[in-house]
C-alpha distance (Angstrom), angle and dihedral (degrees) to the residues before:
residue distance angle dihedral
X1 . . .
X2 3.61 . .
X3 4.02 121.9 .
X4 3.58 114.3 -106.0
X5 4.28 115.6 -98.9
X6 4.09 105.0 -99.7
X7 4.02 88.5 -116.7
X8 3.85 90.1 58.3
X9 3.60 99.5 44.4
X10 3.96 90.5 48.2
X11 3.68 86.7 51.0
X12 3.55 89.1 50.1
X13 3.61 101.3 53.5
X14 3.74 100.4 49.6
X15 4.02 86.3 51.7
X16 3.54 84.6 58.4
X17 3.33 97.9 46.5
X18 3.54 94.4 48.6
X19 3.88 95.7 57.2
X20 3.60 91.2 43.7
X21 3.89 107.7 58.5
X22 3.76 91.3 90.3
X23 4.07 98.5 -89.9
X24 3.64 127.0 105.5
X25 4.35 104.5 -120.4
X26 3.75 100.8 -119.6
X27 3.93 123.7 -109.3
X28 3.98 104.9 -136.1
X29 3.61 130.9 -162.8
X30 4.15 127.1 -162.2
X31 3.16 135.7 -176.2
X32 3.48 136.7 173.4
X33 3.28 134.0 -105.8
X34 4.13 145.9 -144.1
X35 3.79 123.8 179.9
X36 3.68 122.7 -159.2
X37 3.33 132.1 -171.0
X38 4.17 121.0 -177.5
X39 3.70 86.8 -12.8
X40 3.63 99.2 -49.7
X41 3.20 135.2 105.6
X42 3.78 111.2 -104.2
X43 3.97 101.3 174.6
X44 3.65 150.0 1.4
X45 4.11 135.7 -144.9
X46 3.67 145.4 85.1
X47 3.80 141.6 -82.3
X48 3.43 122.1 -130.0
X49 4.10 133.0 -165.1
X50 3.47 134.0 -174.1
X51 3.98 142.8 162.2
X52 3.94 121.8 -146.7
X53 4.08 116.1 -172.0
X54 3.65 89.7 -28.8
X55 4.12 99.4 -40.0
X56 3.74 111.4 116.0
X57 4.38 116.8 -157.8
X58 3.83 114.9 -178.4
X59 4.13 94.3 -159.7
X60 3.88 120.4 -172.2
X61 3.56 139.6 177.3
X62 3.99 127.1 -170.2
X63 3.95 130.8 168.0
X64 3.88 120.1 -137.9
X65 3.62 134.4 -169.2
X66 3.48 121.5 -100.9
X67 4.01 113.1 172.7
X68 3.50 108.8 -53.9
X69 4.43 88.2 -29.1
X70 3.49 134.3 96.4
X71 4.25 115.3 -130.4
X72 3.66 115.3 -173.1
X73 3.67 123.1 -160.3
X74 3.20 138.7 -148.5
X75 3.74 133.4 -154.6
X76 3.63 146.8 150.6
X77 3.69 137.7 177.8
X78 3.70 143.1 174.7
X79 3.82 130.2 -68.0
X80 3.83 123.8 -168.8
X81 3.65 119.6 -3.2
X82 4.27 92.4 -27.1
X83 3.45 117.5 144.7
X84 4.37 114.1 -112.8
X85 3.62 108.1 -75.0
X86 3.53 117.3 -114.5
X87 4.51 99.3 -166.4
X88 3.67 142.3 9.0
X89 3.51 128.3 -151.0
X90 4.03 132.3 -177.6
X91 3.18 127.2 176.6
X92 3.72 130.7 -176.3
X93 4.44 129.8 -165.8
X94 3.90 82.2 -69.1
X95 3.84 112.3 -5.5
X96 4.27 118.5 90.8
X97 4.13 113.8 -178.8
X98 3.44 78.2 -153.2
X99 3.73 96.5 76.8
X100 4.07 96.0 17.3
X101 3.56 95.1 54.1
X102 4.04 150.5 47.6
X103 3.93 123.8 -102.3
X104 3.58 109.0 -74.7
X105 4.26 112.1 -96.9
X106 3.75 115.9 -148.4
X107 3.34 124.2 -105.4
X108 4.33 126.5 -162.8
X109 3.64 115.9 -78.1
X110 3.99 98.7 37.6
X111 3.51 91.7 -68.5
X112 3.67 132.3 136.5
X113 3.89 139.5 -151.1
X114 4.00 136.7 -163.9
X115 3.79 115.7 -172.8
X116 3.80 130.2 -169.8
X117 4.14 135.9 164.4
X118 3.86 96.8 -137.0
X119 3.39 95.6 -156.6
X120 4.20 126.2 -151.8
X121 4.43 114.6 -4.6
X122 3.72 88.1 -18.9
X123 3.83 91.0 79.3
X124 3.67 93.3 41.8
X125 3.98 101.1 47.9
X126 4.08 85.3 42.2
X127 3.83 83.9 68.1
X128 3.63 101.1 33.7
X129 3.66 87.4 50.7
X130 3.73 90.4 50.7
X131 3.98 92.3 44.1
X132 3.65 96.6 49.0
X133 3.76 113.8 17.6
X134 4.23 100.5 29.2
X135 3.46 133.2 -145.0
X136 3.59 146.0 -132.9
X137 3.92 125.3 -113.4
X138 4.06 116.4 -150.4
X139 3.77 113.2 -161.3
X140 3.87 119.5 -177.4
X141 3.31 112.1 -167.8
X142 4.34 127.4 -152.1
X143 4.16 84.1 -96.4
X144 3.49 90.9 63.3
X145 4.06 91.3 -113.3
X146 4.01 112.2 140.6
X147 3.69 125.7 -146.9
X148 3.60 124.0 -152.3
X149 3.16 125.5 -172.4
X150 4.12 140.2 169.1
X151 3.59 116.8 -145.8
X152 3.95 114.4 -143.8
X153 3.60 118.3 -88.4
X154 2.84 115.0 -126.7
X155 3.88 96.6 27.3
X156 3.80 107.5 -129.3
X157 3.79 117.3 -78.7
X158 3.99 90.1 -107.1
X159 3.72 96.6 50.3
X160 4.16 94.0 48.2
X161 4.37 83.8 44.1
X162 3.51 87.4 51.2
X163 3.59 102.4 49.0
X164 3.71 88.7 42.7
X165 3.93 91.9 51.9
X166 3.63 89.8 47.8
X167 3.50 107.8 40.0
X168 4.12 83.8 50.0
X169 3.61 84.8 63.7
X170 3.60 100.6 39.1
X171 4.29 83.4 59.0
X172 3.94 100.0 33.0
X173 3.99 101.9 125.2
X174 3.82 112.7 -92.1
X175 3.80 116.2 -124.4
């Protein structure tokens, strides 16, 4: 039998030590998203959900139009029996809503919302980053419970096609 390749057996390891510190490794679902508002699209993003020893966080982020500017929000709010959530966080290979964006407001339902216009590439590499590279959603809920999740990376071809569709509406010129 032939050793494993170094690459493989690194790989290897930190899966294993992943699933063995004690916490269950998250199953998360996305799906994309398309808001409309009298018939036109209004925004574009995905929804994600996710449940971490027994704490479920339904994350999502969408861009909107404003004027000739792109604002991204942020939000996140309870699934199952999880207590209201209190802040969201995402962060992507070099983006942080933490820094990028204001306090969280809450919403109805025990959810929660950050919104920013991320003005020039910043908007653009947020959701490239986000498309291609992933990024992971913390939720702290009003019981003090933290979920942390990893978004896929890459998103799934049908969630980066229907952003892309979408947003390209969302920006087509206006006549």
């Amino acid at each position: 039998m032939r050793p494993l390749p170094w690459h493989l057996a690194i790989l290897l390891a930190a899966f294993a030590l992943n699933i063995s510190d004690g916490h269950a490794v998250p199953s998360v679902m996305v799906e994309p998203v398309t808001l409309l508002e009298n018939g036109e699209i209004a925004g574009c993003g995905f929804v994600s959900s996710a449940t971490v020893d027994g704490a479920a966080a339904i994350g999502e982020v969408i861009a909107f139009r404003e004027g000739d500017v792109t604002a991204f929000a942020v939000r996140a709010r309870p699934g199952g029996n999880t207590a209201p959530i209190t802040t969201v966080r995402l962060t992507t290979a070099s983006h942080d809503t933490a820094k990028l964006f204001p306090p969280a407001t809450s919403l109805p339902h025990g959810a929660v919302e950050t919104r920013a216009v991320l003005e020039g590439f910043t908007g653009s590499s947020f959701a490239q980053e986000l498309m291609v590279m992933g990024g992971r959603f913390e939720v702290i809920a009003t019981d003090g419970k933290t979920i942390t999740y990893d978004l896929p990376r890459p998103m799934p071809h049908g969630i980066r096609q229907a952003y892309l569709n979408c947003a390209g509406d969302l920006f087509r010129p206006v006549d």
